[in-house]
C-alpha positions as CSV (number, residue, x, y, z in Angstrom):
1,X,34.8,268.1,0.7
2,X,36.8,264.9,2.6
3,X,35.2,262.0,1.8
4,X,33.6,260.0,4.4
5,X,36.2,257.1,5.5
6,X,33.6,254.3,6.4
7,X,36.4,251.9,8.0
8,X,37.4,254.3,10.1
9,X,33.9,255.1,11.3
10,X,33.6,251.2,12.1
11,X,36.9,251.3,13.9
12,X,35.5,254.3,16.6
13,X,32.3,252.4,16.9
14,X,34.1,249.3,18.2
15,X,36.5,251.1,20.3
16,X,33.7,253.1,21.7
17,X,31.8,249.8,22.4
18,X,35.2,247.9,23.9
19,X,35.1,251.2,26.9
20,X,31.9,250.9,27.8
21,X,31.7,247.2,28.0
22,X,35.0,247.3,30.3
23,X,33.7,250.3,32.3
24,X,30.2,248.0,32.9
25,X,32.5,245.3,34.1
26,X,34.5,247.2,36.4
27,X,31.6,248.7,37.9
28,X,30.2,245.3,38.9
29,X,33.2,243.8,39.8
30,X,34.0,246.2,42.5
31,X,30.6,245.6,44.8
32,X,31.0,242.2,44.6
33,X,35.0,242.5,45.9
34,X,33.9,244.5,48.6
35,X,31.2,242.3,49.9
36,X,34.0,239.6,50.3
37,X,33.5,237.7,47.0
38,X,36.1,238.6,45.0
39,X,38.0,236.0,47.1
40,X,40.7,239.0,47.8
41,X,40.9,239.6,51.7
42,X,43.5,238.0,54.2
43,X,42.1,235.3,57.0
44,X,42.7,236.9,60.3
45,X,45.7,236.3,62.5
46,X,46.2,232.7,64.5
47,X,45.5,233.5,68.2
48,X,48.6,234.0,70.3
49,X,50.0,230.6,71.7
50,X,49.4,230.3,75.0
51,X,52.0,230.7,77.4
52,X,54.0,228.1,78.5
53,X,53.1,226.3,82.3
54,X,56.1,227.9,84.4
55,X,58.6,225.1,86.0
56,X,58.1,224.8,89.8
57,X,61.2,223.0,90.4
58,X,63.3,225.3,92.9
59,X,64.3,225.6,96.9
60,X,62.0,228.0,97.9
61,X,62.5,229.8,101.2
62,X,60.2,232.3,103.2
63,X,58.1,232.7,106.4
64,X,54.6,231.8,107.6
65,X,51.9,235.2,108.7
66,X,50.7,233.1,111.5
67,X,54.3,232.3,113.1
68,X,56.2,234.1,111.7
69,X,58.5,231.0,111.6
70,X,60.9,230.3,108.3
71,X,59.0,228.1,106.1
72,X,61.5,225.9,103.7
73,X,60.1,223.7,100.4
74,X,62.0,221.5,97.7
75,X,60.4,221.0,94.7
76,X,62.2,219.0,91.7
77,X,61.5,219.7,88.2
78,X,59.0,216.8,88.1
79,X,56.5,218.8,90.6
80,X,57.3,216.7,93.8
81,X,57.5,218.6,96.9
82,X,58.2,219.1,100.4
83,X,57.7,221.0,102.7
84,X,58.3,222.6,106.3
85,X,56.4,224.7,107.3
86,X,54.9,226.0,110.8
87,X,51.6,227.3,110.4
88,X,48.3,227.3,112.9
89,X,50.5,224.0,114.6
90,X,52.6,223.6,117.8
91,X,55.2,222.5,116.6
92,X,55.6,222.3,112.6
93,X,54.0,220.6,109.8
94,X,55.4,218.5,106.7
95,X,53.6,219.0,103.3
96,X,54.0,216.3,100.9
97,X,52.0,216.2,97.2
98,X,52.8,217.2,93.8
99,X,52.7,220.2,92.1
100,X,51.1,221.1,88.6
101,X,51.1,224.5,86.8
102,X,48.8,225.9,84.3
103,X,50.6,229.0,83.0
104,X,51.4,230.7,85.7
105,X,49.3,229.5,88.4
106,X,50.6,226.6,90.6
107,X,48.6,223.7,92.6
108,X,49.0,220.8,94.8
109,X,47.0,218.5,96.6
110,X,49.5,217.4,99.7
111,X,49.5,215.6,102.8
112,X,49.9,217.0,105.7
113,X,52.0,215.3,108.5
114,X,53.0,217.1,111.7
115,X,56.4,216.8,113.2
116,X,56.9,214.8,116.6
117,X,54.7,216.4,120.0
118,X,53.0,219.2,117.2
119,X,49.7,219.2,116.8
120,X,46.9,221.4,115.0
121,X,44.2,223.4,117.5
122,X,42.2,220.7,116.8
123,X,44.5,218.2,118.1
124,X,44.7,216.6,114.6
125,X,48.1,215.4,113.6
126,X,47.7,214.8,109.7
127,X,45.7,215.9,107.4
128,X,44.8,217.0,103.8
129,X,44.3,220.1,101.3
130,X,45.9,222.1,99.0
131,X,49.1,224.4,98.6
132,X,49.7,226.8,95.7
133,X,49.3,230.0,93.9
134,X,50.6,231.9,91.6
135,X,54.4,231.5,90.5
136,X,57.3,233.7,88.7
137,X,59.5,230.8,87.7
138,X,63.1,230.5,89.4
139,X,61.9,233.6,91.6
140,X,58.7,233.6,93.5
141,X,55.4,231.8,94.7
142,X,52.9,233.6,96.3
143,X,49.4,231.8,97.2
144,X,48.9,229.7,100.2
145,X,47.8,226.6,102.0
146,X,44.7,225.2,103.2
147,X,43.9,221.7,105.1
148,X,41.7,219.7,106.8
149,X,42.7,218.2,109.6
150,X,41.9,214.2,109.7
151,X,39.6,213.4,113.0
152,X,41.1,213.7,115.9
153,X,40.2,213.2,119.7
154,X,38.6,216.7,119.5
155,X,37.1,218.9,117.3
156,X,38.7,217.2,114.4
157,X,38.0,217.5,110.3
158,X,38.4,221.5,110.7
159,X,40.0,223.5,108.1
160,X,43.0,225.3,108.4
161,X,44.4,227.9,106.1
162,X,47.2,230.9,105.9
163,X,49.1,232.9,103.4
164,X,52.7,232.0,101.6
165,X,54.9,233.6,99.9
166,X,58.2,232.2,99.1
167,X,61.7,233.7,97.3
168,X,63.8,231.3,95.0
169,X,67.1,230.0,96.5
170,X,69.7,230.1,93.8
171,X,71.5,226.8,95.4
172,X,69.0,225.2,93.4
173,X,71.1,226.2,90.4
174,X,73.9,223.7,91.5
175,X,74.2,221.2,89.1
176,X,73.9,217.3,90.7
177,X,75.5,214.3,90.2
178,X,76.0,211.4,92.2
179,X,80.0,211.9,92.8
180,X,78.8,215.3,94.0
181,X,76.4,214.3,97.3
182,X,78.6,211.1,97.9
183,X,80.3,211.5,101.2
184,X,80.2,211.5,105.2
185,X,78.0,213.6,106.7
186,X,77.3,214.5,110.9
187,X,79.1,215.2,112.9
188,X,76.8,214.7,115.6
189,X,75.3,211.1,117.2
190,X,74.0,210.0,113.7
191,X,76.6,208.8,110.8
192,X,75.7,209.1,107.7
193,X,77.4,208.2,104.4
194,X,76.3,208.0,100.9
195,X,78.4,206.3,98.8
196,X,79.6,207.1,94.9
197,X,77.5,204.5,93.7
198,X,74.1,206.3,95.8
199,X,73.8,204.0,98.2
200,X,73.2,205.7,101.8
201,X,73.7,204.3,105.3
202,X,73.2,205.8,108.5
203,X,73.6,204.8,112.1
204,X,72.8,206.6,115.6
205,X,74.9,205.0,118.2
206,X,73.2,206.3,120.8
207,X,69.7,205.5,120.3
208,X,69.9,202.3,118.0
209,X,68.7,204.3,114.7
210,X,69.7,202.5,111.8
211,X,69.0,203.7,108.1
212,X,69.0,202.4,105.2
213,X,68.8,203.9,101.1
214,X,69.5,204.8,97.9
215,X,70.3,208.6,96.6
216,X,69.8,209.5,92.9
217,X,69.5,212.5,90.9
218,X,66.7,213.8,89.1
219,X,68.0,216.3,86.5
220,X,71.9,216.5,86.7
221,X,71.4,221.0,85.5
222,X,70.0,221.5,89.4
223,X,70.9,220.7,92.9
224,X,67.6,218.0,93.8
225,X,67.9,214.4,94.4
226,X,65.7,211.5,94.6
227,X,66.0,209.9,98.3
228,X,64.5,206.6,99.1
229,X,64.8,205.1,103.0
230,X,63.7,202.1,105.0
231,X,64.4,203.0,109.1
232,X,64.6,200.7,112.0
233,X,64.4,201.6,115.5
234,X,64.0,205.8,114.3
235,X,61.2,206.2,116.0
236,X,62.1,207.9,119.0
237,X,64.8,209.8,117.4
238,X,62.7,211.0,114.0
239,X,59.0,210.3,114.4
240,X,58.9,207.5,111.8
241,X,57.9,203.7,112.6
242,X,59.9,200.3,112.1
243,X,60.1,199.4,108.7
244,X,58.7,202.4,107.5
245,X,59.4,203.2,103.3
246,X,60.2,206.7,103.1
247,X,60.0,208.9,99.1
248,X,61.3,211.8,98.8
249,X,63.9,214.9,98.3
250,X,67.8,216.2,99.3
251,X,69.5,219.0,98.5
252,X,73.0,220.4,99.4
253,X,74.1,223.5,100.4
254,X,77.2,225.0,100.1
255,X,76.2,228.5,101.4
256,X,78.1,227.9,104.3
257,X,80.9,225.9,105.5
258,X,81.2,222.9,106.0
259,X,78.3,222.4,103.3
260,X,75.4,220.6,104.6
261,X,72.7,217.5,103.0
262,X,69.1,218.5,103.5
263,X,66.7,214.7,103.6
264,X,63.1,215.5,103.0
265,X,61.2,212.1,103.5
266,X,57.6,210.6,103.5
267,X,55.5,207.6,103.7
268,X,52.0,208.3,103.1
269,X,51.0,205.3,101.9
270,X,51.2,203.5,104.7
271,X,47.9,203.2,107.6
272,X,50.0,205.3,109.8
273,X,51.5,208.6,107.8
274,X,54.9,210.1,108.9
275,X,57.6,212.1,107.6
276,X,60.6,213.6,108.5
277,X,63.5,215.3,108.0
278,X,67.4,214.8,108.3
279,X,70.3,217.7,108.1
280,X,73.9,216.6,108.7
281,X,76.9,218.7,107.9
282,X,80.0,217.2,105.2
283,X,82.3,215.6,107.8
């Protein structure tokens, strides 16, 4: 008969006893790693950023549903626009104001100034409201504008709204620069000159207009410029008063030939509100 080997006996008891306590262990362990203690499981994702507010800087072109009349806007990188438009009025309307964009979606509160002899229904000649929408940047805006006209003689402080959508210009594109713009422009009654240096001078013979200002760019990758006047004796000729300051935008365009300056300007700080633009062709 073998004889009975007692160490090995001891040796399959504590091997025996080694498996079971690790089996008990694993057994507990695995609840507790599913129910999120085992300190095993990935935090969830970040959320998306959000995405970022489109530029509104552009010359955006396009027509009105109530006219059917072109409408024309500049618009720098900063958000400052202006605008021509035609709308519910005689005669035209200027829109002035600053845009903002959140995203995609594009807002402005803007004065609005009519152009010389246009008025709204109402008989109102300025106003207030808001332009905007939704924007595709460097290609579309579609939205439109809504504004209350200030009181007027009759029926004033009504609100007047249509639809606009408006297609990028690729002049925009153009890059600026001071040497650029500088030059003589007409060649009609009114002379106009801007100099290297920005500064801008123009005279009507005929009717006495005399202007006076300084051209500067704005961002040198795109064809917008920073226009500031002072007029004397314009009134007639533009719409604007004596020793009216005038903010605001120019452009070139070279789409045709001889290029041309586009001179979007406002005052709307001023009791009495007026705006106007100039377009002269490179002499």
């Amino acid at each position: 008969m073998q004889a009975f080997n007692f160490k090995k006996q001891l040796c399959a008891i504590a091997l025996l006893n080694t498996l079971r306590l690790s089996a008990l262990v694993t057994a507990f362990a695995l609840p507790l790693a599913g129910c999120g203690g085992g300190g095993s499981s990935s935090p969830p994702p970040p959320p998306p950023p959000p995405a970022p507010n489109a530029s509104p800087g552009g010359i955006w072109i396009g027509s009105d549903p109530i006219s059917v009349m072109p409408v024309l806007g500049l618009v720098a990188e900063s958000g400052e626009l202006f605008f021509r438009s035609q709308g519910p009025t005689t005669a035209g309307v200027y829109f002035v104001g600053q845009f903002k964009t959140d995203g995609n979606a594009i807002n402005a509160n803007v004065d609005a100034i009519t152009l010389p002899f246009s008025i709204y229904p109402d008989r109102g000649t300025t106003g207030t409201g808001t332009l905007g929408g939704h924007i595709i940047e460097r290609t579309s805006i579609d939205g439109g504008v809504s504004i209350t006209t200030d009181p007027a003689a009759i029926g004033g402080g009504r609100v007047w709204a249509n639809a606009l959508t408006l297609t990028f210009n690729p002049q925009y594109n153009r890059a600026s620069a001071l040497a650029t713009i500088a030059g003589n422009y007409g060649p009609g009654s009114l002379a106009l000159t801007i100099s290297s240096n920005g500064a801008l001078f123009a005279q009507d013979a005929s009717t006495g207009c005399v202007i006076n200002g300084t051209v500067s760019t704005i961002d040198t990758r795109f064809n917008m410029y920073a226009v500031d006047l002072s007029t004397m004796n314009c009134a007639t000729e533009f719409g604007v008063p004596d020793g009216a300051q005038l903010h605001g935008l120019a452009t070139l365009d070279n789409s045709q030939f001889p290029e041309y300056v586009l001179i979007g300007v406002s005052d709307t700080v001023s009791a009495k509100k007026s705006a106007t633009m100039i377009a002269a062709n490179r002499v």
